[in-house]
DRENLUM-280546 format. One line per field, with one value per residue: residue in one letter; chain; x, y, z of N, C-alpha, C, O in turn. Coordinates in Angstrom, 2 decimals. Each point is the difference from the previous one (the first is absolute). Layout:
res	(A,...);
chain	(A,...);
n.X	(X,...);
n.Y	(Y,...);
n.Z	(Z,...);
ca.X	(X,...);
ca.Y	(Y,...);
ca.Z	(Z,...);
c.X	(X,...);
c.Y	(Y,...);
c.Z	(Z,...);
o.X	(X,...);
o.Y	(Y,...);
o.Z	(Z,...);
//
This chain:
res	(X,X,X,X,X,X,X,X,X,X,X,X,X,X,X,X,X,X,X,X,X,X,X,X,X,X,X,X,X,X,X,X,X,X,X,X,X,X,X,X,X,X,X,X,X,X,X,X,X,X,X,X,X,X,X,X,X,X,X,X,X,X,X,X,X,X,X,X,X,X,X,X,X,X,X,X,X,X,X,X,X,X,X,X,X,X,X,X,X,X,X,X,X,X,X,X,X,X,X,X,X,X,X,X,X,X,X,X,X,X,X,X,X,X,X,X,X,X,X,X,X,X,X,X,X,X,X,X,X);
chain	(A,A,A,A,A,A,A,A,A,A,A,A,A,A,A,A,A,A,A,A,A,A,A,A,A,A,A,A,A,A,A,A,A,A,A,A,A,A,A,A,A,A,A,A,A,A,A,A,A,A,A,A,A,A,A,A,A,A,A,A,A,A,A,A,A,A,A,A,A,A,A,A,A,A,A,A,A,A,A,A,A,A,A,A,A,A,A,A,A,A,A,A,A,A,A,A,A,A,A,A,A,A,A,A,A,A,A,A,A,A,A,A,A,A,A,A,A,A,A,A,A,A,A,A,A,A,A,A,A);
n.X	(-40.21,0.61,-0.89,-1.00,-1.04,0.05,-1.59,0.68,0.55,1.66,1.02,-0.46,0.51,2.67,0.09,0.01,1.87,1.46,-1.94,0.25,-2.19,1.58,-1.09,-1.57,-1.38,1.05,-0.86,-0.68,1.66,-0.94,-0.13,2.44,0.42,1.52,-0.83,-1.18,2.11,0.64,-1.94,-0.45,1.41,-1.33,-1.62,2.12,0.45,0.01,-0.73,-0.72,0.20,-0.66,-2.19,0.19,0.80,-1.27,-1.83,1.31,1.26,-1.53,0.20,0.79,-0.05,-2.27,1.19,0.57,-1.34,-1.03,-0.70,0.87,-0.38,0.79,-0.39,0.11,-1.28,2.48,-0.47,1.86,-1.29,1.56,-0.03,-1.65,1.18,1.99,-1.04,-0.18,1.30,-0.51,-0.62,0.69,1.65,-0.88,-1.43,1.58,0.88,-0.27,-1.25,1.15,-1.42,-0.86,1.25,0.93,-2.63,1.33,0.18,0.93,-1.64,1.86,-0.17,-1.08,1.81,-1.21,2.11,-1.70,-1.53,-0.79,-0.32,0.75,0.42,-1.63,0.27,1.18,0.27,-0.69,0.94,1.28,-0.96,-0.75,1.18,0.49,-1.40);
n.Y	(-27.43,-1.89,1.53,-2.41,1.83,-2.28,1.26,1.51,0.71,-1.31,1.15,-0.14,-1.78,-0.33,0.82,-1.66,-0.70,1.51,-0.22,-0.22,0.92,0.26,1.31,0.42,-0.53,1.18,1.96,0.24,1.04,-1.41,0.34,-0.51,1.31,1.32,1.35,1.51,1.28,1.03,1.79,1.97,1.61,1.68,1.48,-0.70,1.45,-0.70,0.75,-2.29,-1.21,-0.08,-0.91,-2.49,-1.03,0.24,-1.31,-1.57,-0.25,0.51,-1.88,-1.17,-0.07,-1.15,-1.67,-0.10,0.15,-1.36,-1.57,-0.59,1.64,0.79,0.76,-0.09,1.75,0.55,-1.17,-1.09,-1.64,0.89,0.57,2.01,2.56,0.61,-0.06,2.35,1.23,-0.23,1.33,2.06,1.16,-0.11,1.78,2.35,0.06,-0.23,2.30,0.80,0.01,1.35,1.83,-0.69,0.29,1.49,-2.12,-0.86,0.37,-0.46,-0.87,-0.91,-0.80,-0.87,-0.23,-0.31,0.42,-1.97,0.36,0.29,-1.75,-1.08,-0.20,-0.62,-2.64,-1.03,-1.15,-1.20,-2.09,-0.39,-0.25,-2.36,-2.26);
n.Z	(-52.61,-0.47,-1.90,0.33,-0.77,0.12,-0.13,-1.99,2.04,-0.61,-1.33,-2.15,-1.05,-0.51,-2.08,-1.12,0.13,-0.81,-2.46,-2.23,0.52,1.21,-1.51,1.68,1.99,-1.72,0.92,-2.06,-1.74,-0.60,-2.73,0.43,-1.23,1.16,1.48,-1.31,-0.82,1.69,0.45,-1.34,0.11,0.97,-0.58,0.09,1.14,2.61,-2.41,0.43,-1.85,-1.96,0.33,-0.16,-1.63,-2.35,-0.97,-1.63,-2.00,-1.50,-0.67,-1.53,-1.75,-0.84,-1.09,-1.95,-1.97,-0.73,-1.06,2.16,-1.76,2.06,-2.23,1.93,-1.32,0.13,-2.57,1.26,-2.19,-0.12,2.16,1.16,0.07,1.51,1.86,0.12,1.27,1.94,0.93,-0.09,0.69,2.00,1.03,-0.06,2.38,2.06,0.08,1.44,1.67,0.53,-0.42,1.80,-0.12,0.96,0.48,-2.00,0.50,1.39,-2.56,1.84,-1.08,1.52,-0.96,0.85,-1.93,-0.63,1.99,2.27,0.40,0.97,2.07,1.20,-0.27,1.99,1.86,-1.02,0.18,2.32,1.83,-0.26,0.63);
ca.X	(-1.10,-0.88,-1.23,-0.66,-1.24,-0.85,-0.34,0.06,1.05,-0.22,0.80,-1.24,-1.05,0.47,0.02,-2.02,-0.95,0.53,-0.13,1.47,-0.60,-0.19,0.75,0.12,0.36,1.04,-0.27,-1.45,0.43,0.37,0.38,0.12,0.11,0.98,-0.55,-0.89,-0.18,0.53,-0.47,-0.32,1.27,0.47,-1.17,-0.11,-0.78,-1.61,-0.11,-0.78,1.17,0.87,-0.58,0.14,1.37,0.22,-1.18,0.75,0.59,-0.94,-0.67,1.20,0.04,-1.02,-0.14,1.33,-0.04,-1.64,-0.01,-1.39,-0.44,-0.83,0.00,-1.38,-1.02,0.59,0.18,0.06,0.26,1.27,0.09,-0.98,-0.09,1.15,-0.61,-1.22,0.87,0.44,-1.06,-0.36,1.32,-0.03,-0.77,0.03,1.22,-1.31,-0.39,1.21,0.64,-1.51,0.85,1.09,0.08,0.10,-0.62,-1.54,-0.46,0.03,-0.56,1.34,-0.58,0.74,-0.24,0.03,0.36,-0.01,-1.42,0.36,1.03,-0.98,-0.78,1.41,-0.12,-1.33,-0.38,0.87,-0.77,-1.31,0.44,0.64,-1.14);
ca.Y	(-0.91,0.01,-0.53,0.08,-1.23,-0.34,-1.32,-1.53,-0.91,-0.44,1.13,1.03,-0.91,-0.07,1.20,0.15,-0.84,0.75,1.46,0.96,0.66,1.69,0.53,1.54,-0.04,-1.01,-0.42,-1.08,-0.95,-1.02,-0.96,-0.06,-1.17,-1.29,-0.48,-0.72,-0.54,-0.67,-0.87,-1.30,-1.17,-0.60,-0.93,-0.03,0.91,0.32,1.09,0.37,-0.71,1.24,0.56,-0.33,0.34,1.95,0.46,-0.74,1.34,0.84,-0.78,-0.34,1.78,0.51,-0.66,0.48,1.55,0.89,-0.86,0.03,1.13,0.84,1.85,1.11,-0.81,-0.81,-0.97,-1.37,-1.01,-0.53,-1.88,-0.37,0.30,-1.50,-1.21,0.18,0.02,-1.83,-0.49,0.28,-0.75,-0.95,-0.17,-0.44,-0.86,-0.69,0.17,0.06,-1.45,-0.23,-0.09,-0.74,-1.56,-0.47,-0.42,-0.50,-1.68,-1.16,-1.52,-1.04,-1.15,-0.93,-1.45,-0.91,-1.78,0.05,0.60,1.46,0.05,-0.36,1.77,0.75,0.52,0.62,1.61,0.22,0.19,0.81,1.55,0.48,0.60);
ca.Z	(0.23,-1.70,0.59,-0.90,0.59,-1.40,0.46,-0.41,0.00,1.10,1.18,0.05,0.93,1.55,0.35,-0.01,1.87,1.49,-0.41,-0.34,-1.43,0.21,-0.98,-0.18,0.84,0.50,1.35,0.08,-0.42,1.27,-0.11,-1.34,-1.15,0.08,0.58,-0.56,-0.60,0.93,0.68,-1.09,-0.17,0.65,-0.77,-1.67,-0.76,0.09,0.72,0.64,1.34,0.51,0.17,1.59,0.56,0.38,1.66,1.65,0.25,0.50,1.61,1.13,-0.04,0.69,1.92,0.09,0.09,0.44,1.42,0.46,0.64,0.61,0.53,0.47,-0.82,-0.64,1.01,-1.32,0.72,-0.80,0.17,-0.60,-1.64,-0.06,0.39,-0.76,-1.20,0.19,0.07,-1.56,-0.51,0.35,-1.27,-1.33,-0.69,-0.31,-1.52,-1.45,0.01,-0.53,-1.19,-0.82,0.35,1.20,1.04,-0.87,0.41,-1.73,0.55,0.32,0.34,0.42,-0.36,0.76,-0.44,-1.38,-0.22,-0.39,-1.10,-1.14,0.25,-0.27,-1.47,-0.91,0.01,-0.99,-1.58,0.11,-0.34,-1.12,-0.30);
c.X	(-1.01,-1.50,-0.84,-1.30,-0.29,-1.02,-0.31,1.71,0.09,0.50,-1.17,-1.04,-0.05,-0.33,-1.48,-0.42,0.86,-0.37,1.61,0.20,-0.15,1.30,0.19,1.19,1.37,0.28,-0.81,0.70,0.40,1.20,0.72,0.04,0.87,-0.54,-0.96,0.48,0.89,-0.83,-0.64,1.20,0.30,-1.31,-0.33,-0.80,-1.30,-0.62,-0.97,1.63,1.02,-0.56,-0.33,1.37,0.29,-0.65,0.59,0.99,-0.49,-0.74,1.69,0.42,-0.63,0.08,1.64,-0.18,-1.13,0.61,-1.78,0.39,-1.12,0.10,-1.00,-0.77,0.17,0.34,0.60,0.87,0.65,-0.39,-0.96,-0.37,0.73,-1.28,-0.96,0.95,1.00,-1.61,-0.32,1.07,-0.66,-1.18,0.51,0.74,-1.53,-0.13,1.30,0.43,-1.52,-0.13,0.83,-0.36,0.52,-0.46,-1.23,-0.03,0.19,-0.29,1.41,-1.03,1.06,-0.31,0.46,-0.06,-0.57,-1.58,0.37,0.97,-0.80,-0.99,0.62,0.09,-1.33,-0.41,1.29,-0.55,-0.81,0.87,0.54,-1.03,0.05);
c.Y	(0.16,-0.83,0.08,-0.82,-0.19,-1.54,-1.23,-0.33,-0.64,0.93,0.59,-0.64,-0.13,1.57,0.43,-1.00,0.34,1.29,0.75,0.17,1.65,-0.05,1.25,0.43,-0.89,-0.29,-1.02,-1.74,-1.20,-0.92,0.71,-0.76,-0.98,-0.69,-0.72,-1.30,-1.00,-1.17,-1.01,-1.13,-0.93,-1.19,-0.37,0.64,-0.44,1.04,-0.13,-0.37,1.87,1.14,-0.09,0.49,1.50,-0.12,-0.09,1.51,0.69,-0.19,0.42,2.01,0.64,-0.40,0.81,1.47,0.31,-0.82,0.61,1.59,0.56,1.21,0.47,-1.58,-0.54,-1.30,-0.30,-0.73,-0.98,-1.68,-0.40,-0.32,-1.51,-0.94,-0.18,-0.49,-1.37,-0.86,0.25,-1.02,-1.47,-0.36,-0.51,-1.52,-0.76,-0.29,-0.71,-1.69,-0.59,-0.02,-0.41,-1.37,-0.09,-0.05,-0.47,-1.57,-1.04,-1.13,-1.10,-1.35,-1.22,-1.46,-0.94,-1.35,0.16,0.13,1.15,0.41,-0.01,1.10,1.05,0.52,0.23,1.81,0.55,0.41,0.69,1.36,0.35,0.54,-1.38);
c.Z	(-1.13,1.01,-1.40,-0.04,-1.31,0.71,-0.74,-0.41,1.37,1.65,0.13,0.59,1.52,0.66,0.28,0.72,0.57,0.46,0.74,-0.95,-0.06,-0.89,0.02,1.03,0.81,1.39,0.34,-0.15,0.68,-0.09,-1.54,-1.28,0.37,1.29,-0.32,-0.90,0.76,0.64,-1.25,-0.14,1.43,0.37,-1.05,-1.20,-0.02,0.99,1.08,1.75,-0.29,0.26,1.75,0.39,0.41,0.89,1.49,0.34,0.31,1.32,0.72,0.09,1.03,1.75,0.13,0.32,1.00,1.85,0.41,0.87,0.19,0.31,0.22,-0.25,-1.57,0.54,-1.98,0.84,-1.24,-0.01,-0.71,-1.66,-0.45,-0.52,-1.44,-1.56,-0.34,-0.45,-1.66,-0.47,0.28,-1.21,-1.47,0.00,0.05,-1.50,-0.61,0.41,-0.58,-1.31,-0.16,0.87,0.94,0.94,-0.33,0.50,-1.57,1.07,-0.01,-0.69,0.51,-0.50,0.90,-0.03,-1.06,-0.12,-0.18,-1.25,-1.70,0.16,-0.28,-1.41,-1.13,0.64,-0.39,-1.14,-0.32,0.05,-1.18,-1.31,-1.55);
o.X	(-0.67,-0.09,0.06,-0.02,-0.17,0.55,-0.39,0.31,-0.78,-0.40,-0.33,-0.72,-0.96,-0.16,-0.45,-1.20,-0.15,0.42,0.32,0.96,-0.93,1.00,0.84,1.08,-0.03,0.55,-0.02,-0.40,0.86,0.57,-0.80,-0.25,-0.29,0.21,0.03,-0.65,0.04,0.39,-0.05,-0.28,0.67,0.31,-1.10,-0.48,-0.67,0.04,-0.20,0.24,0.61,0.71,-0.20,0.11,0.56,0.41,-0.26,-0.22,0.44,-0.34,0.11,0.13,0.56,-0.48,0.26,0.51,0.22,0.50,-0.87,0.33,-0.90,0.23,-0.61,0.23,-0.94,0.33,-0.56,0.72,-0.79,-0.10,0.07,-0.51,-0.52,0.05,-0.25,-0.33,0.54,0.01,-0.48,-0.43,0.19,0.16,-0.35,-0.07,-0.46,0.41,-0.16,0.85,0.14,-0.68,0.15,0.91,-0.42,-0.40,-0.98,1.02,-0.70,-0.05,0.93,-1.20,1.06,-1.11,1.20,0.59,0.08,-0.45,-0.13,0.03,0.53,-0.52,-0.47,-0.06,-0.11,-0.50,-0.10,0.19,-0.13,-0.24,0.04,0.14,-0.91);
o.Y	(1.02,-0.78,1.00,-1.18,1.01,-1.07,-1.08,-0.44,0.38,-0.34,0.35,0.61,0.06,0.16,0.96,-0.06,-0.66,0.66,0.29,-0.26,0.44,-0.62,0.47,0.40,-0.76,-1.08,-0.53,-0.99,0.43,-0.52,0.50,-1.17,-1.14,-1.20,-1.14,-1.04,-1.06,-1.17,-1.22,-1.20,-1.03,-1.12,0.14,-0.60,0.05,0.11,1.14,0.44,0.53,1.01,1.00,0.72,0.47,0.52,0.52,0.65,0.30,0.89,0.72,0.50,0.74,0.58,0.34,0.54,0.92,0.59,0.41,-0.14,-0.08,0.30,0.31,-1.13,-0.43,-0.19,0.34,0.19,-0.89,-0.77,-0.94,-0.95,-0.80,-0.33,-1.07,-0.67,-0.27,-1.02,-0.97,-1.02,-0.66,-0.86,-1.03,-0.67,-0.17,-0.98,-0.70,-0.59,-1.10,-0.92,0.07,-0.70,-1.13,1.10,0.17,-0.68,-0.11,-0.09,0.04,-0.07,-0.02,-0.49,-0.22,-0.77,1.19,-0.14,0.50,1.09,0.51,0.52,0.77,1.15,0.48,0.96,1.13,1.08,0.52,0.73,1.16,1.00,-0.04);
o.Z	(-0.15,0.95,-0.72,0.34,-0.69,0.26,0.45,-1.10,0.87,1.12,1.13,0.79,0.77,1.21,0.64,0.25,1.03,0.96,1.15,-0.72,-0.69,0.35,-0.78,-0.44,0.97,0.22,1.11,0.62,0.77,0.96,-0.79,0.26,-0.37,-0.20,0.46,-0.03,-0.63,0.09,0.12,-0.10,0.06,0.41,-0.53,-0.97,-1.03,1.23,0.43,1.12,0.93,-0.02,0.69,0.99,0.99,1.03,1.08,1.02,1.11,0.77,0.99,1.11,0.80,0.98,1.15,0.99,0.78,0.95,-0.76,1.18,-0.83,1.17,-1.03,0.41,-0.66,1.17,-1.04,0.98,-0.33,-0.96,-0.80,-0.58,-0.77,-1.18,-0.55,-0.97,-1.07,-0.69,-0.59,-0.55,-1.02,-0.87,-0.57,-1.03,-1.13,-0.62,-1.01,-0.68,-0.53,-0.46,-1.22,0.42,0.26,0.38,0.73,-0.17,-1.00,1.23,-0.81,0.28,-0.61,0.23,-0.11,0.76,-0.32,-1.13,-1.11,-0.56,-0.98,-0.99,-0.83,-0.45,-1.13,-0.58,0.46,-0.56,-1.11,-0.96,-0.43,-0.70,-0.83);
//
């Protein structure tokens, strides 16, 4: 399992908003280089969409491993950390469709008889400039 953080490449970016950034401590590690570089291919190499995708694993791990226990006056709650961590993933695809323009309001115009059709093309003209 190869592990490497550089944060100005792109594995290193995904690795710095999932903080899975402990380089000392290999118990700390969450995720390896071929995983990382898995979830960039499988979002086309945008790191904020492969950066939601590791968050969704980590959410799906945490409701898998922790679940909701109670020892003494120990309490974790897996579903919850799940929720906080869907909720970050849900954030960046936000940011990252916000950047690549989707879900942006464009303008329709409809020609309908030849008044609109003569509007049509002067505000044609006017955008072109």
């Amino acid at each position: 399992m190869t592990f490497t953080y550089d944060p100005t490449t792109d594995a290193g970016m995904v690795r710095l908003l999932i903080t899975d950034t402990d380089t000392v401590n290999a118990d700390n590690q969450v995720f390896d280089d071929a995983e990382i570089t898995a979830f960039l291919a499988l979002e086309g190499q945008n790191v904020k969409r492969a950066a939601a995708r590791a968050l969704d694993v980590i959410a799906t791990r945490e409701v898998l491993v922790q679940k909701v226990i109670r020892i003494m006056d120990l309490t974790t709650n897996g579903a919850s950390a799940a929720q906080a961590l869907h909720a970050l993933a849900a954030q960046l695809r936000a940011e990252a469709d916000a950047e690549d323009g989707e879900g942006l309001i464009d303008y329709a115009e409809m020609v309908l008889d030849d008044f609109s059709a003569r509007e049509r093309l002067l505000k044609q003209a006017l955008r072109a400039g």
